[in-house]
C-alpha positions in Angstrom: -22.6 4.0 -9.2 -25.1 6.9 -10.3 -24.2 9.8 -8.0 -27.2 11.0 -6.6 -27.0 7.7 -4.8 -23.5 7.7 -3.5 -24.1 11.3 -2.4 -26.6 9.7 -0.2 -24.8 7.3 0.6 -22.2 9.5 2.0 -24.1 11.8 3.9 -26.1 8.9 5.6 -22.7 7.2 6.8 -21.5 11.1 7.7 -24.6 11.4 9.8 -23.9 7.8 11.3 -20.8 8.5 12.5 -21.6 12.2 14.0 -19.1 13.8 11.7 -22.0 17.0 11.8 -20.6 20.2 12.8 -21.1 20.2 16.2 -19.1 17.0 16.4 -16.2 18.0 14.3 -16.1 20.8 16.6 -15.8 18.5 20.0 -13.0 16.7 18.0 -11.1 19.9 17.2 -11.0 20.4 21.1 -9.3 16.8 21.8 -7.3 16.9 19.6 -3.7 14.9 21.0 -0.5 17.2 21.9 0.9 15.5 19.0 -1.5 16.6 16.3 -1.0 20.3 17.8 2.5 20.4 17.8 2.9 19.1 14.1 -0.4 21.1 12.9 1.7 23.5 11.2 4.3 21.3 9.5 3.9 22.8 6.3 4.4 19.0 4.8 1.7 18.5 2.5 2.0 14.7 2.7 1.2 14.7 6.6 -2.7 14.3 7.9 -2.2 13.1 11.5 -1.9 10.7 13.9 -4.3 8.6 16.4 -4.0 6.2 19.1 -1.8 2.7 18.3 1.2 4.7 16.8 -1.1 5.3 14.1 -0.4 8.1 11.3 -2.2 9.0 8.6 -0.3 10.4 5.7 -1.7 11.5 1.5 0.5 11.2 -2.1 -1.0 14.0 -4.2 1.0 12.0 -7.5 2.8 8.6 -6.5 5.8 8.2 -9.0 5.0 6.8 -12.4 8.2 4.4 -11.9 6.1 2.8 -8.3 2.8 3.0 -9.8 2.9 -0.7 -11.0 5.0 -1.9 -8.5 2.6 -0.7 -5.9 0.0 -2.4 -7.9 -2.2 1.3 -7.8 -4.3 0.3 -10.8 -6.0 3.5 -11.9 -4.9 5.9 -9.2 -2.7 8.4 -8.8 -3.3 9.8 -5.4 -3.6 7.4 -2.4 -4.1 8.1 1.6 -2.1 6.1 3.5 -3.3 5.0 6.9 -0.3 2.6 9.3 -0.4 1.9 12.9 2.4 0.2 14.8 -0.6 -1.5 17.4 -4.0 -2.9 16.1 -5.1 -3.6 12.8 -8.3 -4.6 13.4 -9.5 -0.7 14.9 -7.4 0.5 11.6 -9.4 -1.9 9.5 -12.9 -0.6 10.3 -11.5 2.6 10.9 -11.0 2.9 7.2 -14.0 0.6 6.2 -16.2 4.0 7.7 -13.9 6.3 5.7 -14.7 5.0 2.1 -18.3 4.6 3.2 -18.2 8.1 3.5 -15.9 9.3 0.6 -15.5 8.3 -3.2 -12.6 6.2 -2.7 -11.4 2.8 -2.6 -9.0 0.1 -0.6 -6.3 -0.9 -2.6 -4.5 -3.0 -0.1 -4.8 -3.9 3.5 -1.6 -5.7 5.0 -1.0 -6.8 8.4 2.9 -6.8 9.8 3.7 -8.8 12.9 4.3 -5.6 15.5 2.2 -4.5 18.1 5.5 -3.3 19.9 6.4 -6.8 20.4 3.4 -7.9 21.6 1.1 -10.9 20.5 -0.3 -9.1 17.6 -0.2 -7.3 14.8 0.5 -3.4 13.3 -1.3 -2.4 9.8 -0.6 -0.4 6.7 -3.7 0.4 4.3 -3.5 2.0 1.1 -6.7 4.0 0.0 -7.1 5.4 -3.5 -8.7 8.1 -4.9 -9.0 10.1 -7.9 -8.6 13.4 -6.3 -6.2 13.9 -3.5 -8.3 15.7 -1.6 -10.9 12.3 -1.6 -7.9 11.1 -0.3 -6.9 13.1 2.4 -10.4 13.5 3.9 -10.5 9.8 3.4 -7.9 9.6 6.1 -9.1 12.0 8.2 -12.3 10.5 8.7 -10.2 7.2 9.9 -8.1 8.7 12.3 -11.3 10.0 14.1 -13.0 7.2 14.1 -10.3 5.2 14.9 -10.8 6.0 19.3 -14.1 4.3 19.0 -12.6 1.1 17.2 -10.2 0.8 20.1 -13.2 1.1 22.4 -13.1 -3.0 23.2 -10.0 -3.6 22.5 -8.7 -4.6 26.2 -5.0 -5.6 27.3 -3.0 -6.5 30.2 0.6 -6.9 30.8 0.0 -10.8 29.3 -1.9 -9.9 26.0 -4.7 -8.4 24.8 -8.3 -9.1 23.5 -9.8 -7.5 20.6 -13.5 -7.4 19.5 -14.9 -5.4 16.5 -18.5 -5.2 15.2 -20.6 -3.2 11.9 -24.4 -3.8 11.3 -22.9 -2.8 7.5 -19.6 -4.2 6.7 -17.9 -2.0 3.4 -15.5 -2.3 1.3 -12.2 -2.2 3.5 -13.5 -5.0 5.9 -13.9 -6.6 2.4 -10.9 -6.9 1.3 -9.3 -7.0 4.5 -11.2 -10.0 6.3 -14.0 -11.5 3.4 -16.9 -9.6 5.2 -19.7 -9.6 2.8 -20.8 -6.4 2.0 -23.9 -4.3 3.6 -24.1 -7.6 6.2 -23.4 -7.7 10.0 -20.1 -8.2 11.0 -17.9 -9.4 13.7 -14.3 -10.3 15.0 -12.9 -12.2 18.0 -9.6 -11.8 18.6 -7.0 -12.7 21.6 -3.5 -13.5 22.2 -2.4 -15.3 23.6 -4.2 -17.5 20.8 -4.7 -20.3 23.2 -7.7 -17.7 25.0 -8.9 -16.9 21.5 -9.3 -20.6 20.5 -12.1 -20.9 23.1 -13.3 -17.6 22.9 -14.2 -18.5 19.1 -16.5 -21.7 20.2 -18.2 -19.5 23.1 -19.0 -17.2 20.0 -20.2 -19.3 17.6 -22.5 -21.3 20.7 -24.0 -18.3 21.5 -26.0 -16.5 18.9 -27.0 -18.1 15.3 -24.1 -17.1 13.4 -22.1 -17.9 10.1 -18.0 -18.3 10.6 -16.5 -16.7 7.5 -12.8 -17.3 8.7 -10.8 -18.4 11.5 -6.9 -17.3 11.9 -4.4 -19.0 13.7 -0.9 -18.3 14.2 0.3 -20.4 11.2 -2.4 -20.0 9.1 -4.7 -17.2 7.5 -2.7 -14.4 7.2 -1.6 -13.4 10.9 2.0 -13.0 9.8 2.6 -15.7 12.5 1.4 -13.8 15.6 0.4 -15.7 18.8 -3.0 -14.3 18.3 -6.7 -16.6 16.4 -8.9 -14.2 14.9 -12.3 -15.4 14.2 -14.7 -13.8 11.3 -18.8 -14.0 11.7 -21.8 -12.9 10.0 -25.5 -13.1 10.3 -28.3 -11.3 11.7 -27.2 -8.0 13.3 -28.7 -8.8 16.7 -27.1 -12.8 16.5 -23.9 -11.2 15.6 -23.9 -8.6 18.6 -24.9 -11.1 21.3 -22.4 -13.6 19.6 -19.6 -10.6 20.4 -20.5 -9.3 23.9 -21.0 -13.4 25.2 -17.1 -13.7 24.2 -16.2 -10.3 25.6 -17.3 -11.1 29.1 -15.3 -14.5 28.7 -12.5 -13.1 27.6 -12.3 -10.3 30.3 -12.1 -13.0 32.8 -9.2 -15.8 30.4 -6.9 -12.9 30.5 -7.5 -11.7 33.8 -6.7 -15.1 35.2 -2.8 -14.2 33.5 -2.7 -10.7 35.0 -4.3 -7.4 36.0 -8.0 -7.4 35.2 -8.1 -6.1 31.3 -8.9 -2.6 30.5 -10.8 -0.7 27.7 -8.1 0.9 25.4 -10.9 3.7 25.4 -14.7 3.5 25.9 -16.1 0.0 24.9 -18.9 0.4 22.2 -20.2 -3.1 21.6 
């Protein structure tokens, strides 16, 4: 890609996402008691860490012996980016990091966790040329990661999940078949049985193409008692088709508990 272009590029998804000074500032100041108390580890591998047990975590020069293994291609020097609860927040988390950085996903994995809950954790590779690509790579995810968790909602019988981009990239990808610079959306629950209507609510609701759907036995959800399904389409269809399930699903899982609560501050 010529660079005058990605330098564009990047400074357009940096303004996007506030990461201007005055906003990097405001995120200094909240930073967790965690990130304090480690700030001066001295470990050069460590980054951070972010809500869902996440940590965030850079190899300047991966071992020539794990290099193939690892299936690295080309790179060296890879961020690493693993949660113990969510995947989906990680997931576009990450797909605004390499929007705004010259790297690449390499892998995107999704182990059965969340704690013991109905869903999953996430480990994500990112490679770079330069390690410090890398490490700013995973910086930018475990900032943005608070918003991603913004409607994800949970009571003490499961949780529901909803994600949405007007510009899917590359991790959403390679993670979940988005196409790239097109709308995206996910609707996820668990227990699945909430999800399974959820999904036709979505997809009767707005003009929108299904690009996957996920049960518990099939499509990659590592068995979890969670369906996941994929949309695309017109940004507005795609938004509608989202906040239609939301309000459903606030109510599915709320018959099977506590009313659900924002994991942060919703931003659908």
């Amino acid at each position: 890609m010529d660079e005058k272009i990605l330098e564009k590029m990047m400074k357009q998804v940096s303004s996007e996402l506030g990461l201007n000074k005055e906003e990097t500032k405001k995120e200094e100041e909240k930073k967790t008691t965690t990130q304090e108390k480690f700030s001066d580890l001295g470990i050069t591998e460590y980054v951070g860490t972010a809500i869902g047990d996440t940590i965030g975590l850079v190899i300047a020069g991966v071992d020539p012996m794990l290099v193939d293994t690892m299936k690295l291609g080309k790179y060296r020097s890879i961020g690493i980016i693993g949660g113990r609860t969510g995947a989906g927040p990680q997931i576009m988390a990450v797909d605004e990091a390499v929007k705004a950085t010259n790297t690449e996903v390499i892998s995107v994995e999704l182990p059965r966790d969340t704690k013991g809950g109905a869903g999953h954790g996430s480990l994500i590779i990112i490679g770079a040329d330069d390690v410090s690509d890398a490490r700013r790579a995973v910086e930018i995810a475990l900032e943005t990661l608070p918003k991603y968790f913004g409607d994800v909602y949970g009571n003490e019988a499961g949780h529901l999940e909803f994600q949405y981009t007007a510009r899917a990239s590359y991790c959403l990808e390679k993670a979940l078949g988005a196409p790239l610079g097109k709308a995206f959306g996910m609707v996820c629950a668990g227990p699945a049985a909430i999800a399974v209507v959820l999904a036709d609510v979505a997809v009767k609701a707005a003009n929108v193409e299904v690009i996957g759907y996920c049960s518990p036995k099939n499509g990659g959800t590592s068995y979890s008692n969670e369906v996941i399904l994929l949309i695309t389409g017109d940004s507005g269809a795609v938004r509608q088709s989202i906040k239609t399930s939301i309000e459903l699903g606030k109510k599915l899982l709320g018959t099977l508990g506590d009313e659900p609560k924002s994991t942060t501050v919703p931003y659908i």
